[in-house]
C-alpha positions as CSV (number, residue, x, y, z in Angstrom):
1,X,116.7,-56.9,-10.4
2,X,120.3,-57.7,-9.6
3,X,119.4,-60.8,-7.5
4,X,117.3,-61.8,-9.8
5,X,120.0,-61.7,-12.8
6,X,122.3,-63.4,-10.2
7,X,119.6,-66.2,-9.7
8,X,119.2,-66.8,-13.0
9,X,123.1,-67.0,-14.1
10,X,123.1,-69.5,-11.4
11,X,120.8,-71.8,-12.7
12,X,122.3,-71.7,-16.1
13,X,125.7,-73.0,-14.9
14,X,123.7,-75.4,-12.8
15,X,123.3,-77.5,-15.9
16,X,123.9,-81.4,-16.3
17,X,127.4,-80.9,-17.6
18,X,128.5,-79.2,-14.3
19,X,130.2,-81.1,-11.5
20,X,127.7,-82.7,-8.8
21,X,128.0,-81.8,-5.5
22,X,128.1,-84.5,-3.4
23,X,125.1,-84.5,-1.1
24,X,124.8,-84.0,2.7
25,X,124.3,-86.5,5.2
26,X,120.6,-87.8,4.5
27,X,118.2,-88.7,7.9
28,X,116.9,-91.7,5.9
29,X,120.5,-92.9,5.3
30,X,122.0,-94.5,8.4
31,X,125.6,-96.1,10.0
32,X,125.5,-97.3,13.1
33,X,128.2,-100.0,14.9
34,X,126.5,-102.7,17.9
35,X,130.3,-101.5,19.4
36,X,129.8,-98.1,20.4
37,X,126.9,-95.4,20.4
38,X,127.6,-92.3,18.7
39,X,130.0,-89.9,19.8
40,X,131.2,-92.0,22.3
41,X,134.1,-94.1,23.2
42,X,135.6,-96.7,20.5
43,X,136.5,-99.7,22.9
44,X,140.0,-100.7,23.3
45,X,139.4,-104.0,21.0
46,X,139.2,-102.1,18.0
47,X,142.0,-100.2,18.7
48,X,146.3,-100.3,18.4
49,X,145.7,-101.2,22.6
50,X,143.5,-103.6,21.5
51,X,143.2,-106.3,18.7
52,X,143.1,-104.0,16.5
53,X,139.9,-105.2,14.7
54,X,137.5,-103.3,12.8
55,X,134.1,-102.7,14.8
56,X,131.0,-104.3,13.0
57,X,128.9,-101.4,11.0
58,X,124.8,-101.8,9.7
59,X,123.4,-99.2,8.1
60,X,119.9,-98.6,6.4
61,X,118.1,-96.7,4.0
62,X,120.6,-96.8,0.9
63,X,119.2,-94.4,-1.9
64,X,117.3,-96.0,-4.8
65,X,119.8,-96.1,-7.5
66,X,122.7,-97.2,-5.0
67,X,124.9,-99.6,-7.3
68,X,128.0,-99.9,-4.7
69,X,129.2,-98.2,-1.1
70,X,132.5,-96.9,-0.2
71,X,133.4,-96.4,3.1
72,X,136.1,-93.9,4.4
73,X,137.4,-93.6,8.5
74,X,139.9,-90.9,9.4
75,X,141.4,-88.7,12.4
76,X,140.4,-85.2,11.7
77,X,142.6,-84.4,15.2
78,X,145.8,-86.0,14.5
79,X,148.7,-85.4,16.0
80,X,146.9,-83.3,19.2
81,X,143.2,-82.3,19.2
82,X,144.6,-79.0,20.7
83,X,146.4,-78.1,17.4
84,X,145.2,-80.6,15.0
85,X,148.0,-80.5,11.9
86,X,146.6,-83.7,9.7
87,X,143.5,-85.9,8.7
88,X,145.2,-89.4,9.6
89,X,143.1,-92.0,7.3
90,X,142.4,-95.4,8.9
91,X,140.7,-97.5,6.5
92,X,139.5,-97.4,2.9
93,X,137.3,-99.8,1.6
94,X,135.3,-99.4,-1.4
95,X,133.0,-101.5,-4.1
96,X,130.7,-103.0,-1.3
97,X,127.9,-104.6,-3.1
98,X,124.4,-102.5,-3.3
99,X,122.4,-105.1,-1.1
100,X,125.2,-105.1,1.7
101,X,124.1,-103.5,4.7
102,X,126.7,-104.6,7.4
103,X,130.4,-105.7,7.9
104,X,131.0,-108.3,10.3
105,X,134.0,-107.1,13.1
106,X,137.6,-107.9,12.1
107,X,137.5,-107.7,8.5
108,X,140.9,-108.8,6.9
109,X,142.8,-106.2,4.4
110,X,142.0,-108.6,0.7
111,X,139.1,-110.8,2.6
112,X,136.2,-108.2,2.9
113,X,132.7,-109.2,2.3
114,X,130.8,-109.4,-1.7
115,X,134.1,-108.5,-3.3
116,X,134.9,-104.8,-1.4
117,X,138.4,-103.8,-2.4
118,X,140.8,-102.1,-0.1
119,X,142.6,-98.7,0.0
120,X,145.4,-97.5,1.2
121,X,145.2,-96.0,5.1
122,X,148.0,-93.4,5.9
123,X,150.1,-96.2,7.6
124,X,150.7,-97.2,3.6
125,X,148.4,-100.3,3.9
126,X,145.2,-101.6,2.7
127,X,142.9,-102.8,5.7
128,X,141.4,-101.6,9.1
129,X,144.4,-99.9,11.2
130,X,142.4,-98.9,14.7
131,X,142.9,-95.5,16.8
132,X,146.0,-95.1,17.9
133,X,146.4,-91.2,19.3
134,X,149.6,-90.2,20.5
135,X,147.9,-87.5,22.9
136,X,144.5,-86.0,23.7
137,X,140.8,-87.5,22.8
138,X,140.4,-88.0,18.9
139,X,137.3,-88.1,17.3
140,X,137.2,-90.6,14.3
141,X,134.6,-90.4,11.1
142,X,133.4,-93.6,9.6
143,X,131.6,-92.0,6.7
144,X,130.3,-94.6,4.0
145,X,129.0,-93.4,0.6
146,X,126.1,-94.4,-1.2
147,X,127.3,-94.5,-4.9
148,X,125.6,-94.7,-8.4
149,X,128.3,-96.9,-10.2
150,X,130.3,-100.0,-9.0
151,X,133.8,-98.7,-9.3
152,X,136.8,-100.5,-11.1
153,X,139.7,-101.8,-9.2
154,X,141.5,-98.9,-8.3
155,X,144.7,-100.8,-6.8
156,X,144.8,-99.6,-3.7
157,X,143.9,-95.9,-4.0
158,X,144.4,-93.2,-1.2
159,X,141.5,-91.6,0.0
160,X,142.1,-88.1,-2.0
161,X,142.5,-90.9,-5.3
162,X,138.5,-92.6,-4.1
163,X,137.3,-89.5,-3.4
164,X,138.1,-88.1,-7.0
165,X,137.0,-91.2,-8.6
166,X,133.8,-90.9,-6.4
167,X,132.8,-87.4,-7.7
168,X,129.6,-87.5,-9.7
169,X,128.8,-90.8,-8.3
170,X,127.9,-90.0,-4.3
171,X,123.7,-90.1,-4.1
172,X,124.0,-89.6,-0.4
173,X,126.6,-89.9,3.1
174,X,126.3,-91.6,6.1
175,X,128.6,-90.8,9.1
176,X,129.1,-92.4,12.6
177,X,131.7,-90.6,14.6
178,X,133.7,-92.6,17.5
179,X,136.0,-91.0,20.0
180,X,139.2,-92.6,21.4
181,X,141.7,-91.3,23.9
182,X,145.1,-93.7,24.9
């Protein structure tokens, strides 16, 4: 009886007027980067060793509904995987068009593809800065979202700014993971 009552008060508050959740990765929803596999080695190209380029991304099996993408990489192992202290962003990019499904390598903080606009990564910029651990293997989580709105200009937002703005709006998550070690 008492589950039951606690089932029931759940669905109530589960209403339209409460906050969506936003939804777990989906199988049909894919990132995937002709530069590495996943959970393997970023090479040095797209690194701070390197050129520093962005890799090129694909991905496939967008949501019906989707009306823009935002994509997010970060550093959940910054400074030392052994006692991890931050979660160092790398690039934020969002208002890709609906019918994108790539990004070419090296794309240019202001110059990215169908209008995208760029965040702010933890260096204080907009644009792609690469892996650049100070110790240890890193992993690094290119997660782009599948949203139900084209966003306005944000000017420059962090990622805790697009990922409040975002709430509501994800219909699903992609993620590609990347390791890198100096």
């Amino acid at each position: 009886m008492q589950l039951t009552i606690l089932i029931l008060l759940a669905l109530a508050g589960a209403g339209a007027s409460g906050p969506k959740v936003p939804p777990a990765k989906t199988a049909a929803f894919r990132l995937a980067s002709k530069a590495f596999e996943p959970d393997s080695g970023i090479p040095k190209r797209h690194t701070c060793a390197g050129a520093d380029v962005s890799p090129a991304l694909e991905w496939s099996g967008a949501p019906e509904g989707t009306k823009s993408f935002a994509l997010i990489v970060d550093d959940p192992d910054a400074p030392d995987p052994a006692a991890p202290k931050v979660v160092w962003v790398h690039w934020v990019l969002y208002d890709l068009p609906a019918d994108a499904r790539s990004l070419p390598e090296g794309v240019k903080a202001g110059r990215a593809p169908g209008g995208a606009l760029d965040g702010l990564n933890d260096w204080k910029k907009p644009g792609w800065r690469g892996p650049c651990p100070p110790i240890g293997r890193h992993r690094y989580f290119f997660r782009l979202y599948a949203l139900d709105t084209k966003l306005a200009d944000l000017h420059h937002p962090t990622k805790p700014r697009l990922l409040e703005t975002m709430k509501g709006h994800v219909l699903a998550t992609a993620e590609l993971v990347g390791t890198y070690a100096k």
